[in-house]
C-alpha positions in Angstrom: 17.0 -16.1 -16.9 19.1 -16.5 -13.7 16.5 -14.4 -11.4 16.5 -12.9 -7.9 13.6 -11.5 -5.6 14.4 -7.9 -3.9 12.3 -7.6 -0.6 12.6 -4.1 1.4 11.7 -4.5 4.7 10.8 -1.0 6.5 9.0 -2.4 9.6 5.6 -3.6 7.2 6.7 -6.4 6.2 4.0 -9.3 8.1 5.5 -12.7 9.4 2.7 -13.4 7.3 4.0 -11.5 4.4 7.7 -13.3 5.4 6.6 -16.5 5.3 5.1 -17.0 1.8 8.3 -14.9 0.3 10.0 -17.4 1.8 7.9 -20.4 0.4 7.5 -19.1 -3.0 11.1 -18.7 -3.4 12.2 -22.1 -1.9 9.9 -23.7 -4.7 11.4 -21.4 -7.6 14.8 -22.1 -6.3 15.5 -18.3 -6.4 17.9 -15.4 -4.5 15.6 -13.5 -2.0 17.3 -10.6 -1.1 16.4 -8.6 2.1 16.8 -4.6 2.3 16.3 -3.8 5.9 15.9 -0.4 6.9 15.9 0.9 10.8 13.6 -0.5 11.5 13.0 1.3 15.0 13.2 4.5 13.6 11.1 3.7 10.5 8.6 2.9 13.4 8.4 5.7 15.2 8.4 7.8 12.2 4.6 6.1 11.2 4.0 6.3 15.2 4.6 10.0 15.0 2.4 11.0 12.1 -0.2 8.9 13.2 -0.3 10.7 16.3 -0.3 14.1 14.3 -2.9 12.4 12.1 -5.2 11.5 14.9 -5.0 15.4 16.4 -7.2 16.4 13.0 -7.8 13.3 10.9 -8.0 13.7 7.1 -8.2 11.2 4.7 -6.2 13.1 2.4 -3.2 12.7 4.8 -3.8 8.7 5.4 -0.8 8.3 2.8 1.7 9.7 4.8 1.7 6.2 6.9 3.0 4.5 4.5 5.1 6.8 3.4 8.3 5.3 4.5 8.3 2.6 2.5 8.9 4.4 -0.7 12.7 3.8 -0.3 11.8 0.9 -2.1 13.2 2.4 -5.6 16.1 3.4 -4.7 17.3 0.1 -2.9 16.2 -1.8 -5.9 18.8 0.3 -7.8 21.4 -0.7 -5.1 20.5 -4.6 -5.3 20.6 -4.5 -9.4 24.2 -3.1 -8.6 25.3 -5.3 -7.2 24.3 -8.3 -8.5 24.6 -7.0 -12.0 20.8 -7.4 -12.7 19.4 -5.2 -15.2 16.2 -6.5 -16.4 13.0 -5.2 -13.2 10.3 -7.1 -13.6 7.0 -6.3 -11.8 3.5 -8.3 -10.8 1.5 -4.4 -10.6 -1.6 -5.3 -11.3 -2.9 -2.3 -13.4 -6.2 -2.7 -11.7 -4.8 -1.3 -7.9 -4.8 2.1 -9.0 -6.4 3.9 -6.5 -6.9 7.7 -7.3 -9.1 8.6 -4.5 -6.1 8.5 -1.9 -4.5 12.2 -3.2 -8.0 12.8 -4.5 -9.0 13.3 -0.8 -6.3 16.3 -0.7 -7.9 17.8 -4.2 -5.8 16.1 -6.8 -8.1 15.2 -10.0 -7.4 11.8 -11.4 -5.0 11.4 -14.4 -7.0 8.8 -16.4 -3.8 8.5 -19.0 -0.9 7.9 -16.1 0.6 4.7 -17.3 2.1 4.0 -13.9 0.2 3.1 -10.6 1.7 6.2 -8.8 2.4 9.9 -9.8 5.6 10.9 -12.0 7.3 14.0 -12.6 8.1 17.5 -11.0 4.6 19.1 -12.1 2.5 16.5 -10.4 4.9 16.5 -7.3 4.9 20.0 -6.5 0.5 20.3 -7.2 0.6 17.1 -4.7 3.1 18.1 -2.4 1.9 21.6 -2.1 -1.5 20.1 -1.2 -0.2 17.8 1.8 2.0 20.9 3.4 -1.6 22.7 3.7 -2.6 19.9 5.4 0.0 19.2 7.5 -0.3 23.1 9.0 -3.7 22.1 10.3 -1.7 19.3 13.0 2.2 21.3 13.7 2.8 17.1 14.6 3.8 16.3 11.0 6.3 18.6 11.1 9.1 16.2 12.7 12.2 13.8 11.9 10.5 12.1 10.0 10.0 14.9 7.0 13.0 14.1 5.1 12.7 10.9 5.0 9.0 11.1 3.9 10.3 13.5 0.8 13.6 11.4 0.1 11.5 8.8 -0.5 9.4 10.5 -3.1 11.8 11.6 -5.1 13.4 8.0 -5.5 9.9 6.7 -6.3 8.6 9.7 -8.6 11.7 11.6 -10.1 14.8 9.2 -10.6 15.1 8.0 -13.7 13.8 4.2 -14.4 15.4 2.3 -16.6 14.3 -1.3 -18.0 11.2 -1.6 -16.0 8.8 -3.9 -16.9 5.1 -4.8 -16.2 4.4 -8.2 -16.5 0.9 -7.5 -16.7 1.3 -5.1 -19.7 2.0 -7.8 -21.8 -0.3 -10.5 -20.2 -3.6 -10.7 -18.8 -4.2 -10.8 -14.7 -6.7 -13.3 -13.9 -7.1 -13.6 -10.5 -8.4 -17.2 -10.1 -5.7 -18.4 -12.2 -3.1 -16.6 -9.9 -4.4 -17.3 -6.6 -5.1 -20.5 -7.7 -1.2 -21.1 -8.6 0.0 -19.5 -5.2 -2.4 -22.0 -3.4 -1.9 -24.9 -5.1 1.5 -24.6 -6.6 3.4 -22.8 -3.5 1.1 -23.5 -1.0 0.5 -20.0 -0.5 -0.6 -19.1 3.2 -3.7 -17.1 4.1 -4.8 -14.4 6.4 -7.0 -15.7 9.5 -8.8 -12.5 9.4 -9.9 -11.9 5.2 -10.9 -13.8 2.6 -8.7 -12.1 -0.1 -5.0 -13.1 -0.5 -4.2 -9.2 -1.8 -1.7 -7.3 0.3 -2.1 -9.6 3.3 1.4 -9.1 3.9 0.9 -6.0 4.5 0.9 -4.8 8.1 -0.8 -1.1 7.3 -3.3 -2.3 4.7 -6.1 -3.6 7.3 -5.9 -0.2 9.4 -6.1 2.5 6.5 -8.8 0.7 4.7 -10.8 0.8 8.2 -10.6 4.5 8.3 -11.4 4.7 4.6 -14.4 2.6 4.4 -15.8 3.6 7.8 -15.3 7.4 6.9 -15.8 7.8 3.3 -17.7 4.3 2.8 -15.6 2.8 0.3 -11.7 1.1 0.4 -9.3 -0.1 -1.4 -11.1 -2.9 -2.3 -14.0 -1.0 -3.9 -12.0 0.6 -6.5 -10.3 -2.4 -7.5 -13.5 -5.0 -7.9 -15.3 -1.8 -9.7 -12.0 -1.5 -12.2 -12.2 -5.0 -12.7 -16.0 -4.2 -13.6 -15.1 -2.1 -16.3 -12.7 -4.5 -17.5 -15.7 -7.0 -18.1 -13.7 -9.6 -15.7 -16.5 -9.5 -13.2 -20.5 -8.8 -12.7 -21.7 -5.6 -10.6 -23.7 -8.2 -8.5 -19.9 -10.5 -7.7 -18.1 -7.3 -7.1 -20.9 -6.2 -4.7 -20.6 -9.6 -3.2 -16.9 -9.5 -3.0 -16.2 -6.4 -1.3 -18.7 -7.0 1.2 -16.8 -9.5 3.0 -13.4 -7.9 1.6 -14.1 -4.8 4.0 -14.7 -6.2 7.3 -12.7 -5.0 10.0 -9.3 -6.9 9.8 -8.9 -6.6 13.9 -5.6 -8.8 13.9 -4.0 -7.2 11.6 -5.2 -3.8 12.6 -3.7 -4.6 16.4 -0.8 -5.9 14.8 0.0 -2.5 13.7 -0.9 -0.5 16.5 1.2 -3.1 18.7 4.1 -2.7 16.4 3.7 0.8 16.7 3.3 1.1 20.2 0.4 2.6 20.7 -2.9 1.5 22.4 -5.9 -0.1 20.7 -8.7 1.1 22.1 -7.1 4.7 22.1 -6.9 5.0 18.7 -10.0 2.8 17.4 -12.0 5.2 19.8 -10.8 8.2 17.9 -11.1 6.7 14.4 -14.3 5.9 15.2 -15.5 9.4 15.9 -14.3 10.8 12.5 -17.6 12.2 11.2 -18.8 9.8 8.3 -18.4 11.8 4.7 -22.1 10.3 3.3 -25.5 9.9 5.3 -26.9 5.8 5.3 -30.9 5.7 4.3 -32.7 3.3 6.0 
């Protein structure tokens, strides 16, 4: 194969993140090539419906942060273009998917989706039609930011997708093998402020799974160690273990994003915090 690595870079991306793209590839000896949007605008647009967000917080609506970055699919299409690259291979690990995020707007979970996110017009429109009755409860969402929010799902969810391939349908994700090969073999870097090497290039990850465990009492992180319960790769009693240091407050990365963002701290901690918790703790 004569490879090259696609990065799309909508204002997310960590130094962190940056930095270990860079490494890996240097020791592979392949292409890494750089999409980078406005990324200013692309800002502003996550400052915006944060703010919105903030005025009536609903965990159903957390996913429009990270909405922008969907734009990923249809730059992928440009870069395979024009370097004449057919063959998309992909690291998704099949154990990310995470159904509670549009379950918070009333979406049941479709146990036989083959793909980590939701496909085709039927799904779209239930989904869709479920965030705009959010959105009327904060007018705030409704701003420049819309059409790129919907441009961006219908690259991910509707284009057609051709020659796209899961490396982990074929072969089995073990996660001490992996992380020890990006440690040990590419001399991975690690996040000052977890103990997990997943998604710490990503500058939105620490402050939605804040809201998510401090509200509803679960993350991210839950979902995945229990699906890799079920899978048999791990015990109840090491996932437990796991996900209790795997959900402490990632502050620098959390005032990362609220810096890159432009807003203040303290300001928006202070509300978060507030939120009404979704479950009652028993002493």
């Amino acid at each position: 194969m004569n490879p090259v690595t696609y990065t799309y870079d909508w204002g997310m991306v960590t130094d962190l993140g940056r930095r270990n793209i860079s490494r890996m590839c240097a020791a592979l000896g392949v292409e890494n090539i750089i999409v980078a949007d406005d990324i200013a605008k692309k800002r502003r647009n996550i400052a915006t419906n944060l703010k919105a967000w903030l005025k009536n917080p609903h965990l159903g609506m957390i996913s429009i942060l990270t909405a922008g970055d969907k734009h990923f699919f249809r730059h992928v299409e440009t870069v395979k273009q024009q370097t004449g690259v057919n063959l998309n291979l992909w690291g998704v690990n099949p154990l990310e998917v995470t159904h509670f995020k549009a379950g918070f707007l009333g979406v049941p979970p479709a146990f036989d989706e083959k793909r980590v996110y939701m496909h085709g017009w039927h799904k779209q429109i239930e989904y869709q039609s479920l965030r705009f009755k959010a959105m009327l409860k904060s007018p705030g969402y409704f701003n420049s930011s819309l059409w790129d929010t919907l441009s961006g799902e219908y690259y991910r969810s509707f284009t057609e997708k051709k020659d796209y391939y899961h490396i982990f349908d074929y072969w089995r994700w073990d996660e001490k093998a992996i992380d020890d090969t990006l440690v040990n073999d590419y001399g991975w870097e690690l996040a000052v402020d977890t103990s997990t090497t997943w998604r710490i290039g990503d500058g939105t990850a620490g402050f939605y799974n804040y809201i998510y465990y401090l509200v509803a009492g679960f993350s991210e992180h839950d979902t995945f160690r229990s699906n890799q319960v079920r899978e048999g790769e791990i015990t109840r009693e090491r996932a437990l273990d796991l996900v209790r240091e795997e959900n402490r407050p990632r502050y620098q990365n959390i005032r990362w994003y609220l810096d890159a963002l432009g807003l203040n701290f303290n300001e928006v901690i202070s509300i978060v915090n507030s939120i009404p918790r979704l479950y009652k703790e028993h002493a």
